[in-house]
N, C-alpha and C positions, 0 to 999 in steps of 0.2 A: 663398624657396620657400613659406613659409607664406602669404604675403599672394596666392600662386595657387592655395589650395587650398581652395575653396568647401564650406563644410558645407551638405549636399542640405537640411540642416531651416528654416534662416534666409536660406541664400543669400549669407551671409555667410564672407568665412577667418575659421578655426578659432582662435580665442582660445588664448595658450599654456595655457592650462589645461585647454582643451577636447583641445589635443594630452598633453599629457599624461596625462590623466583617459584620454583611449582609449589612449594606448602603456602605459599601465600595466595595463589592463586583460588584454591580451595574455601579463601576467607578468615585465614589467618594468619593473622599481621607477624613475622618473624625474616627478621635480617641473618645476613650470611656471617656479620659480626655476634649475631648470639650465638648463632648455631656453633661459631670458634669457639666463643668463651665457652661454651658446654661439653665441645669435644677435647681444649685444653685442660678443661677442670677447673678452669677459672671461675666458673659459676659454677654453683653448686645444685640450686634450686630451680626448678622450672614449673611455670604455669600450667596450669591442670591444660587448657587449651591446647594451648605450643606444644604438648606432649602426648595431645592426640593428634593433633597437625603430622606431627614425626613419626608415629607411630601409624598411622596411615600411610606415610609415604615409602616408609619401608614396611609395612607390610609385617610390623609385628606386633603383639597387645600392649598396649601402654605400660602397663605393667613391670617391663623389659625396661623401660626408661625412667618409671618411678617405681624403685624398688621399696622405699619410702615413704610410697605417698598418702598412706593410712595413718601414718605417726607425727607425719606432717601436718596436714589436715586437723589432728586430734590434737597438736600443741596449739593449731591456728585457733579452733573452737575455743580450746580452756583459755586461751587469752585472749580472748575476747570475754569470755566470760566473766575472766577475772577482772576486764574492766567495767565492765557492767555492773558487776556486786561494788565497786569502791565508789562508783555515783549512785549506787539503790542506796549505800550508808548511809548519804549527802542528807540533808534538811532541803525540801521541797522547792522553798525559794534557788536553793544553788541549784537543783538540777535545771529548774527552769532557766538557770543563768544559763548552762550548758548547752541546754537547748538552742538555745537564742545562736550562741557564738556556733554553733556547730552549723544551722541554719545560714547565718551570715556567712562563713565557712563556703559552706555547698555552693551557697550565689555568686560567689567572686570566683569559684571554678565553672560556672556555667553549668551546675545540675539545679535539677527540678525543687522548686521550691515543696517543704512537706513540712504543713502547721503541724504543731502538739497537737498531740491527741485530748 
């Protein structure tokens, strides 16, 4: 797709750098190094964001780029979900152990502290 997409200023496709330096510009954060591993296959997967980033920039529906991305999405849910049911099993004292470490967790990454409910 890149190698069809002429920059009006040299006439030449867009260098991955050149696509990323403009996807980025838009407010989403993506390097000329992902964008390789995505065009070698080296990744597989891509950020629902990054994928309307690129799909904006060319100008086609995301869709195009996550042909995938409903199936995805639906394994991401069910496992999460499935780890949600393994701690609803837990005895009330362990979740609240959970809580705690998850909480201590979030603070030593610099997010928002959020007491139990």
């Amino acid at each position: 797709m890149r190698e069809l997409t002429i920059n009006p200023v040299d006439g030449e496709p867009y260098s991955l750098r050149e696509v990323a330096a403009r996807i980025a510009a838009t407010g989403v954060p993506i390097t000329d190094a992902y964008l390789s591993m995505l065009e070698t296959g080296r990744r597989k997967s891509i950020s629902v964001d990054k994928a309307v980033g690129i799909a904006r920039f060319y100008g086609v529906p995301v869709e195009y780029l996550r042909e995938n991305l409903e199936q995805e999405l639906l394994e991401a849910v069910e496992s999460q979900l499935g780890l949600f049911q393994r701690v609803a099993e837990l005895p009330p004292e362990a979740r609240r152990r959970i809580a705690r470490a998850v909480e201590r967790e979030r603070q030593a990454h610099g997010l928002p502290f959020q007491p139990e409910p």
